[in-house]
C-alpha positions in Angstrom: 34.9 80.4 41.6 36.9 77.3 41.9 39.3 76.2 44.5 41.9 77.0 42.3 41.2 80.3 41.0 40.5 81.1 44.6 44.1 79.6 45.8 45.5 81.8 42.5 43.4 85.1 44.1 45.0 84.6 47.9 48.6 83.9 46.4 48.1 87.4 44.2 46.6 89.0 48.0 49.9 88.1 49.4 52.2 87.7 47.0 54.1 91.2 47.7 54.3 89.8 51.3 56.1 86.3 50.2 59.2 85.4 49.1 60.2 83.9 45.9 61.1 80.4 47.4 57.5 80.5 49.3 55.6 81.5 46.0 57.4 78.6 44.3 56.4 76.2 46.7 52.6 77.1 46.8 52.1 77.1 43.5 54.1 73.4 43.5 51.6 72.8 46.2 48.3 74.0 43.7 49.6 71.9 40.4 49.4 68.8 43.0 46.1 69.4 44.4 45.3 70.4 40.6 46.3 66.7 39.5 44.9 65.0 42.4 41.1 66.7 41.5 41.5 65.6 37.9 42.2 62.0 38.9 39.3 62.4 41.4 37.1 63.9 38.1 38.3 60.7 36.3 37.6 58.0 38.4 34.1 59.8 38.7 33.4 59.5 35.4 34.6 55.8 34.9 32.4 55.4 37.7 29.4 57.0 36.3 29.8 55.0 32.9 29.9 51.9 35.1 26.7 52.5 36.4 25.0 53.3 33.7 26.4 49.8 31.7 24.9 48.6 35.4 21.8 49.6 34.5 21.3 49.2 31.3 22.0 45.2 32.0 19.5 45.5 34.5 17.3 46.9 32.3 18.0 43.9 29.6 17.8 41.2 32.8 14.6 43.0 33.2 13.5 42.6 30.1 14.7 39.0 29.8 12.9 38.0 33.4 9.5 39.3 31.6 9.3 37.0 28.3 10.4 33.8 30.4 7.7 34.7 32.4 6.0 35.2 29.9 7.1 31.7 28.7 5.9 30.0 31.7 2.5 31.2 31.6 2.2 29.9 28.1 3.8 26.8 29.2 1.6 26.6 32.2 -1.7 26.8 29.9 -0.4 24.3 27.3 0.3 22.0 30.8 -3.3 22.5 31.8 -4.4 21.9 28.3 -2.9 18.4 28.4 -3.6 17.5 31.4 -7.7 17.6 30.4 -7.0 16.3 27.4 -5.3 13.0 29.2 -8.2 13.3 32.0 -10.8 12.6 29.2 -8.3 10.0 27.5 -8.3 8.1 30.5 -12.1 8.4 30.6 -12.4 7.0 27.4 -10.4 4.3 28.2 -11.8 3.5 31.0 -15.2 3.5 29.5 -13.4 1.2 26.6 -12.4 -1.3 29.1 -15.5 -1.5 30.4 -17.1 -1.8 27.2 -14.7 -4.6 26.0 -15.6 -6.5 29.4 -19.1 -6.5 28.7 -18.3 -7.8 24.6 -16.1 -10.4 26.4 -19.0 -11.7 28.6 -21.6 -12.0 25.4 -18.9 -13.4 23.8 -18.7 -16.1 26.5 -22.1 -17.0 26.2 -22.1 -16.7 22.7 -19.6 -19.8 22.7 -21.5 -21.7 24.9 -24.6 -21.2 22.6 -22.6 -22.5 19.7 -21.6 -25.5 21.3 -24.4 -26.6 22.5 -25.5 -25.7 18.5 -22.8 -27.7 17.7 -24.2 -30.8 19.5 -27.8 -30.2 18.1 -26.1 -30.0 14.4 -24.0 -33.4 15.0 -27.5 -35.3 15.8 -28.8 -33.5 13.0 -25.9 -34.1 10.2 -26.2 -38.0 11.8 -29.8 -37.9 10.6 -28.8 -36.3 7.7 -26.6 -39.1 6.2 -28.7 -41.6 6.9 -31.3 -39.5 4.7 -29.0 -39.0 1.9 -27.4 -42.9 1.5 -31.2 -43.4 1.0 -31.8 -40.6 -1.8 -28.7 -41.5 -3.2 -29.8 -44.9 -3.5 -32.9 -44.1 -5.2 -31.4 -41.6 -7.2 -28.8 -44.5 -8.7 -32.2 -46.5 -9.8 -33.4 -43.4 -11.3 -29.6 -42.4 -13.0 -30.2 -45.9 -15.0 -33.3 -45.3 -16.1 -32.4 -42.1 -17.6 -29.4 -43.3 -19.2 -30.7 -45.7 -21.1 -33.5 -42.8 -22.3 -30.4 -41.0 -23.4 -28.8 -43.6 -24.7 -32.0 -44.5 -27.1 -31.6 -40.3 -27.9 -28.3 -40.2 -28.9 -28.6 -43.2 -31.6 -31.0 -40.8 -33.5 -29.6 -37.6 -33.2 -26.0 -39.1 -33.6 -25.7 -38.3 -37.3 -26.6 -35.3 -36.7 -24.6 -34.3 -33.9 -21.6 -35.3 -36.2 -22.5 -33.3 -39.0 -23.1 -30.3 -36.8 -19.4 -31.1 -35.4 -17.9 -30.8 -38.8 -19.9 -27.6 -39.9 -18.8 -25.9 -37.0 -14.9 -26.9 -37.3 -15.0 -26.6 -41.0 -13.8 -22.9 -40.7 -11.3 -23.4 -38.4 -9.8 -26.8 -39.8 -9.3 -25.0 -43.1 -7.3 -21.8 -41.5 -5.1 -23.6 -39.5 -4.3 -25.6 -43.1 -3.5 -22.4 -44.8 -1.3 -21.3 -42.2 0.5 -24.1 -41.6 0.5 -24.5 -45.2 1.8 -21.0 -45.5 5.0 -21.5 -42.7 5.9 -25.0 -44.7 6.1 -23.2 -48.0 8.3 -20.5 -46.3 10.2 -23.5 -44.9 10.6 -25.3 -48.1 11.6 -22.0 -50.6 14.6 -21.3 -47.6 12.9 -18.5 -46.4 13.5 -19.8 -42.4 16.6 -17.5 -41.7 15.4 -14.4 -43.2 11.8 -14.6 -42.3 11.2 -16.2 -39.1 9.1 -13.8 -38.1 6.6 -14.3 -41.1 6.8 -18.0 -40.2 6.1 -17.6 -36.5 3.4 -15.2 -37.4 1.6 -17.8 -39.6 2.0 -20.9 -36.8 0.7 -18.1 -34.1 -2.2 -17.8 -36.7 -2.3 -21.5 -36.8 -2.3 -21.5 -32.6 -5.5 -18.8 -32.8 -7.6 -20.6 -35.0 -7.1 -24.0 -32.9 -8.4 -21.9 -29.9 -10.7 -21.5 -31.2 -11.8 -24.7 -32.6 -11.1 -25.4 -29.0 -14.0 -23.1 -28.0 -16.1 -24.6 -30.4 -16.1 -28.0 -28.9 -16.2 -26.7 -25.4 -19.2 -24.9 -26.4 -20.6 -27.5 -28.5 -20.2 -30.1 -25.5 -22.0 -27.5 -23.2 -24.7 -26.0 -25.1 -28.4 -26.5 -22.5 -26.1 -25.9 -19.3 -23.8 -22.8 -17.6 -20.4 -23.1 -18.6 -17.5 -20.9 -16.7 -16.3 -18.7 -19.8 -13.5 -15.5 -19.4 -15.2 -12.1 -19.7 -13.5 -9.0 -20.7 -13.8 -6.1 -23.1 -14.1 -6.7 -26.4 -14.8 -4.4 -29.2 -17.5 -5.5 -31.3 -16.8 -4.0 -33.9 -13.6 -5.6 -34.5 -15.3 -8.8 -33.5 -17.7 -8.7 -36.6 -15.0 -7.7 -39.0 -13.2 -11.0 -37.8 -16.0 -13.2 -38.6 -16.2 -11.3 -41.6 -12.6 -11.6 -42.8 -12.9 -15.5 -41.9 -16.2 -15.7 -44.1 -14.4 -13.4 -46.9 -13.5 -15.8 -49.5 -16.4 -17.6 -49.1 -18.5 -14.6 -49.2 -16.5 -13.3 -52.7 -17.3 -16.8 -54.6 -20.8 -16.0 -54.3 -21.0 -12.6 -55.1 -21.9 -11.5 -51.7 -21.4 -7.3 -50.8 -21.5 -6.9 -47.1 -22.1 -3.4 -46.3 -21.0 -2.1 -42.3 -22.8 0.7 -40.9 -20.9 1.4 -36.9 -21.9 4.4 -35.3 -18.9 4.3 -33.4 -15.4 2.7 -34.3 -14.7 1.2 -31.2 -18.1 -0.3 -29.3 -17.4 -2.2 -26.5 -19.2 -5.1 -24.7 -18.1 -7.5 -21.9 -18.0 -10.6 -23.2 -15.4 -13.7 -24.6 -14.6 -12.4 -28.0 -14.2 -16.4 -29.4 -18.0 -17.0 -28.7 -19.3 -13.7 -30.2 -17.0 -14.5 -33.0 -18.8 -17.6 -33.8 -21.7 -15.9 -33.3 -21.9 -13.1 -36.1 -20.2 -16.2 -38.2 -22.9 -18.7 -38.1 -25.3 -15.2 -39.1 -23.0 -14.5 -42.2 -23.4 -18.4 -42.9 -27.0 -18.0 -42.7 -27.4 -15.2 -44.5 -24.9 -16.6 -47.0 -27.1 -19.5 -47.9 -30.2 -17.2 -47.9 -28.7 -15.3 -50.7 -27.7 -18.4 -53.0 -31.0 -18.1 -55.3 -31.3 -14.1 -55.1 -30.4 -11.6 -57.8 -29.4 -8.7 -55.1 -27.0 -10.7 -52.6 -26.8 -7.8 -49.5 -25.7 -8.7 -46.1 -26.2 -5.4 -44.0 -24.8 -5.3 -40.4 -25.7 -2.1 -38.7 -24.2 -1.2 -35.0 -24.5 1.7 -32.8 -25.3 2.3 -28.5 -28.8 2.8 -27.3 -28.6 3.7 -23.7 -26.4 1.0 -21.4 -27.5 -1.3 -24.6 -25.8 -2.2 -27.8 -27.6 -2.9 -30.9 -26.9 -5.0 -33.6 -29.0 -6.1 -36.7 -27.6 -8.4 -39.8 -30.1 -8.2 -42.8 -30.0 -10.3 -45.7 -31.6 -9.9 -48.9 -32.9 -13.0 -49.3 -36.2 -14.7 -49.8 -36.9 -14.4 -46.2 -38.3 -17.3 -43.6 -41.1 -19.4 -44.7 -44.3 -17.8 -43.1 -45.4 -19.8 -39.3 -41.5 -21.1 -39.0 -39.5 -17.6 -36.8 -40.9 -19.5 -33.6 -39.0 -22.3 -34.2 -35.9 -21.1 -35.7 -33.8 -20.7 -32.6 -34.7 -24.2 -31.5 -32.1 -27.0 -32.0 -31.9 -29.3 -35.0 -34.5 -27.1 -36.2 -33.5 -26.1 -40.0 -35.1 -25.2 -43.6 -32.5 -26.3 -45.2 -32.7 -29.7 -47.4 -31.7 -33.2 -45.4 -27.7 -33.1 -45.1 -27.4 -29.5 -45.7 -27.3 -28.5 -42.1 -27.8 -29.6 -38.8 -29.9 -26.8 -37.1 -27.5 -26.1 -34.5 -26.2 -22.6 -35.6 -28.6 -20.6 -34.5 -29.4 -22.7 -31.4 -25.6 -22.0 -30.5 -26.3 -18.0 -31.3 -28.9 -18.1 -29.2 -27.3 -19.4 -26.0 -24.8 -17.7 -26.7 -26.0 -14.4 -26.4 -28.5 -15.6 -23.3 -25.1 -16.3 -21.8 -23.7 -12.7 -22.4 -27.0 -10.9 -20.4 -28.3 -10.0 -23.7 -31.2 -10.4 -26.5 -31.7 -12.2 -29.9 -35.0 -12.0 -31.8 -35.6 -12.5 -35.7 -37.9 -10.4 -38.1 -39.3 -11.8 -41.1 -39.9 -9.8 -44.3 -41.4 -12.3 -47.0 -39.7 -11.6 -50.3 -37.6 -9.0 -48.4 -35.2 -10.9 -46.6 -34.8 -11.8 -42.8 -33.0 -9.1 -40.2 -31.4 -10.8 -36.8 -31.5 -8.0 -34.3 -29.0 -8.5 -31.2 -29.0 -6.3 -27.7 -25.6 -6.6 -25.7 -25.0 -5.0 -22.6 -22.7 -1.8 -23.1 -19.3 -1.6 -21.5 -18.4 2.2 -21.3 -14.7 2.5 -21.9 -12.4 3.1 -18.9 -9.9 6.3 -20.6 -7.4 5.8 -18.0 -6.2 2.5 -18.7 -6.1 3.1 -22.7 -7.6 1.6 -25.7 -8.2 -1.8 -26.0 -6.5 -3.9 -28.3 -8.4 -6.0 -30.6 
């Protein structure tokens, strides 16, 4: 029983003994001790939610202190971590300096060995000069002799030489003529203003076959000795349908078929396209004058890869070489052909020619049958990733 119900139980005990004004004041009395408990309950139970917000911050302050502890211990091993890993850095260093003042020391000596190499080499190159002002001198007596040997050589083979000039510009010369032939007929007829591009494209023609004239006598002027020529891929195949669209009309007066057999449409070589050009030309004009007495006029070029090698045969139809001559056929001047009629240089010219470009040229005779040039180039695979090349 409570304090009040007690109070309520005495006041009942003695109620018949008090007075009204008595009762009134007691139970005034109990409504104010009431109150005052209530507050007291109140402030007891603000009090106890306080404490536990108290501790349930402690508890999260707790919890808080244990991950930064964690924290440090991780940090405190990442710490150690680098701190071994800059030990051994400086280690290495160290071991680097000391390794860089050793190559500093043989360097040192090194330089003193060179100069006192450089002294020996400055007797020596003394020595030297005065050994080559005397071979030079002797080689200036033996220059004159051999240039008046050349100079007897070139009187006889100076007709020759000429002719052979002319044969091998003939081709050339005569394009360049048509073209520019071609642009001044387009110039004369008006045709300037709404055709320059027909006109240009007949003077570029004109331009293209002067290069390669150009080559012609560069080659011409070189043949016996290395000359410094471009190399690049080239398609052969297009290469031999140039010479043979340059040897066309001269092929249709004589009733010459020229039959292509490619394995492949586009085989391609490294090499300068101009020189290979000239090459399958001065074949076609071989073949060509091979085939002026024969009833079946046949040029056959055949082309296909063999390995990293490309090979190439042009067959005539013709009366084939005179027996105990394919030895000499590739040698200059050499020809079978009636005094005038050619120089002997075309296949002399093939035939450094393809030296030049790494590769092969040999001859096979068929009496009666005709004569077959077969030709080995080196094989240039083609690269995908840049594209196809132009021709």
């Amino acid at each position: 029983m409570d304090l009040m119900q007690q109070s309520y139980v005495t006041a009942s005990q003695h109620h018949e003994d008090m007075s009204y004004e008595e009762l009134q004041e007691a139970y005034e009395e109990l409504l104010a001790e009431k109150q005052t408990l209530e507050m007291r309950l109140l402030k007891s139970e603000e009090r106890r939610r306080a404490f536990i917000h108290i501790l349930n911050d402690l508890n999260m302050l707790n919890r808080k202190l244990v991950d930064q502890r964690k924290a440090m211990i991780h940090i405190l091993a990442d710490y150690e971590l680098d701190r071994r890993r800059l030990a051994k850095q400086t280690e290495r260093l160290d071991n680097s300096r000391r390794a860089l003042l050793h190559i500093l020391q043989d360097s040192h000596q090194s330089n003193l060995r060179l100069e006192n190499s450089r002294k020996a080499m400055i007797h020596i190159m003394s020595d030297l000069k005065v050994t080559t002002e005397a071979v030079q001198r002797r080689e200036q007596e033996l220059r004159e002799k051999q240039e008046q040997l050349v100079q007897a050589g070139k009187l006889a083979t100076l007709g020759e030489l000429t002719t052979g000039v002319a044969h091998e510009l003939n081709n050339p010369l005569n394009n360049i003529g048509l073209f520019v032939g071609n642009a001044i007929d387009l110039i004369d007829l008006g045709t300037a203003e709404t055709e320059p591009e027909r006109i240009l494209q007949e003077l570029r023609n004109a331009m293209q076959q002067v290069r390669k004239a150009t080559e012609i006598i560069l080659h011409l002027r070189t043949f016996g000795r290395a000359s410094s020529v471009t190399r690049e891929p080239v398609a052969i195949t297009q290469v031999i349908q140039n010479a043979i669209s340059l040897m066309h009309e001269q092929l249709r007066l004589r009733q010459i078929d020229v039959n292509l057999q490619f394995s492949e449409p586009d085989i391609i070589v490294l090499g300068n396209a101009i020189q290979l050009e000239q090459v399958f030309i001065n074949l076609l004009t071989n073949a060509r004058d091979a085939l002026i007495n024969s009833s079946e006029r046949m040029i056959t070029i055949t082309c296909s890869v063999k390995g990293e090698m490309v090979d190439i045969c042009v067959r005539d139809s013709g009366p084939g070489i005179p027996p105990g001559l394919e030895q000499r056929i590739f040698d200059p001047f050499f020809t079978t052909k009636e005094v005038g009629a050619g120089t002997g240089l075309g296949l002399s010219i093939t035939y450094g020619i393809i030296k030049e470009h790494q590769g092969t040229i040999m001859v096979e005779n068929h009496p009666g049958e005709g004569a077959a040039f077969l030709l080995q180039l080196p094989h240039q695979p083609v690269n995908r990733e840049i594209g196809d090349l132009e021709a």
